[in-house]
N, C-alpha and C positions, 0 to 999 in steps of 0.2 A: 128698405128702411135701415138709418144707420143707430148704431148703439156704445157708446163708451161708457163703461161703469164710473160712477161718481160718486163716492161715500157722500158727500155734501146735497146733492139730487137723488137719487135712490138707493139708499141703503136698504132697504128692502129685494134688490135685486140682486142676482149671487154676480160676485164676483168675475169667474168665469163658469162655462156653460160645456157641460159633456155632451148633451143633445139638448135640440129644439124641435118641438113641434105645433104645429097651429091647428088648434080644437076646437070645434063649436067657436069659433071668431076670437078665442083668447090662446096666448103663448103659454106649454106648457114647458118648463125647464128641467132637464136634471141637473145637476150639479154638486160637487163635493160641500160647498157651502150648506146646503138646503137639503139637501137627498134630493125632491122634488117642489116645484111651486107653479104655483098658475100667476098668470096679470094680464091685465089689459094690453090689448095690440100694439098700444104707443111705449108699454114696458114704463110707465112711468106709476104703475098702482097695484101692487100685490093683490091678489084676490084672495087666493090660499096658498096656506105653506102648510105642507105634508111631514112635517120634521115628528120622526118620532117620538111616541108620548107611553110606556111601559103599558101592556093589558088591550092598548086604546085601535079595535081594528080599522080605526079610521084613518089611522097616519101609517106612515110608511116606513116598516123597521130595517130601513138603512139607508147608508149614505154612500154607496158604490156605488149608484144606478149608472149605467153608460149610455142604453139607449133607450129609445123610447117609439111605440109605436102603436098607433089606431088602429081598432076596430071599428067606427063609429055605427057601421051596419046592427053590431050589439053589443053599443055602447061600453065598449072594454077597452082598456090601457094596458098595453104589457110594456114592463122595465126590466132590462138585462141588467146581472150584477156581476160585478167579478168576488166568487167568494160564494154569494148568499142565493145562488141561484135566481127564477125568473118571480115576478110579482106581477099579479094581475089586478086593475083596478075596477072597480066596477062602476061605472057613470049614474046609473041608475041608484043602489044601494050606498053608493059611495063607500065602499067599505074593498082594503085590500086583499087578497087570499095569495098564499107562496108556494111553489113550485118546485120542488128542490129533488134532491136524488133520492128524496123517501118516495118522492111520487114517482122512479124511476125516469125524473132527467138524468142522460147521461155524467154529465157533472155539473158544479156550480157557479164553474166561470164559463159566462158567455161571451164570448167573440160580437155575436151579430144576429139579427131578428130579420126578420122577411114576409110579410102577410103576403100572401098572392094571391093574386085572381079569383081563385077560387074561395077566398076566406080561410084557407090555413097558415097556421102561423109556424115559421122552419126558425127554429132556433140553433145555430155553431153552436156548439162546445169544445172545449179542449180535448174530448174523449168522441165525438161525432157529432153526428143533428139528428135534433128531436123535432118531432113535428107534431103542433095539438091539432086536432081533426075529431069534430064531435065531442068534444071534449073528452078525448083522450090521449094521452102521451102514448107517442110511438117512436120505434130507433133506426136511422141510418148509421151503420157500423159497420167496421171492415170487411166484418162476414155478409155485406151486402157490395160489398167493390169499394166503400169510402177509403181513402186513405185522408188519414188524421194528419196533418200538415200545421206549418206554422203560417194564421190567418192575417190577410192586410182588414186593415179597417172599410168595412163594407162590403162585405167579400160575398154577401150574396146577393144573387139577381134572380130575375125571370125573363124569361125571350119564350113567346110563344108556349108558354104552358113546362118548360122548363127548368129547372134550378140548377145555376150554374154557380159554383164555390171557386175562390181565386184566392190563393197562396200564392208565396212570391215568386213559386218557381213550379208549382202546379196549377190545373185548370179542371175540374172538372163537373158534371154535366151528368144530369139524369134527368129518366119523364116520372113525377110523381104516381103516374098510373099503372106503372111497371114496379114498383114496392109491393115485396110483399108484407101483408097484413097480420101481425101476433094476433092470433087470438087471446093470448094470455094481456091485454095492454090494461095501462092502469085508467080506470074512469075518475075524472074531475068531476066535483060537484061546484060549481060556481055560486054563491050566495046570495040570496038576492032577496 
């Protein structure tokens, strides 16, 4: 499908787009214009726009968002920010909840998101990766082999049950089954 923004055709649609992804059959957009918006597949019909409202946990308090990515298994949205940390949405409750370094995310600029296989979500940061599992934040850090690098855009993958991080001039590579587990780790309560 092709798409050129048209102030005179859809001014409802953001300008340009930091991520896109395809939800339940409708496009969900981030964007510096919007923070976040949903529309229809043809992008010609805004469904919802997420733009923050003071108090209101139904919209989305920001407009950093970079990426974006599904859980549809349970019904969840997670948005990277640079700055504001991660936002999870919930499909269900509709309603946002944030993730930040009080919940012990390493920091609050995200690089890049990754759900795998498994249903874990590995979050970059500038300071390492976090990984929610069960709904708990957990840390990959130096004192695990990471080294904190400067990240290309999509820098993480999965092959075979492992996650692989690519900076411009490192590579590397761990089995999430060989992490060891804090007992001390922070539990998320998701709202529903």
């Amino acid at each position: 499908q092709y798409f050129e923004f048209n102030t005179l055709l859809n001014k409802d649609i953001p300008r340009s787009f930091s991520d896109i992804a395809i939800i339940n059959d409708q496009i969900w957009i981030t964007s510096k214009d919007f923070g976040l918006s949903v529309h229809e597949r043809n992008l010609n019909v805004q469904v919802k726009n997420f733009q923050y409202s003071a108090g209101n946990s139904k919209t989305l308090a920001s407009n950093s968002v970079e990426k974006i990515v599904a859980d549809t298994d349970r019904n969840l949205i997670y948005l990277s920010t640079k700055g504001e940390g991660l936002f999870v949405y919930d499909m269900e409750a509709e309603i946002f909840s944030q993730i930040s370094t009080n919940e012990r995310l390493l920091s609050n600029n995200i690089y890049d998101l990754l759900l795998d296989s498994e249903g874990t979500l590995w979050v970059l940061t500038g300071d390492g990766v976090n990984y929610l599992k069960d709904q708990k934040v957990l840390n990959v850090t130096v004192d695990d082999g990471f080294v904190v690098a400067s990240y290309l855009d999509s820098a993480m993958h999965e092959t075979d049950g492992k996650i692989q991080i690519v900076s411009s001039n490192r590579y590397q590579t761990f089995d999430p089954l060989d992490l060891y587990s804090d007992p001390t780790v922070y539990q998320l309560y998701f709202a529903r």
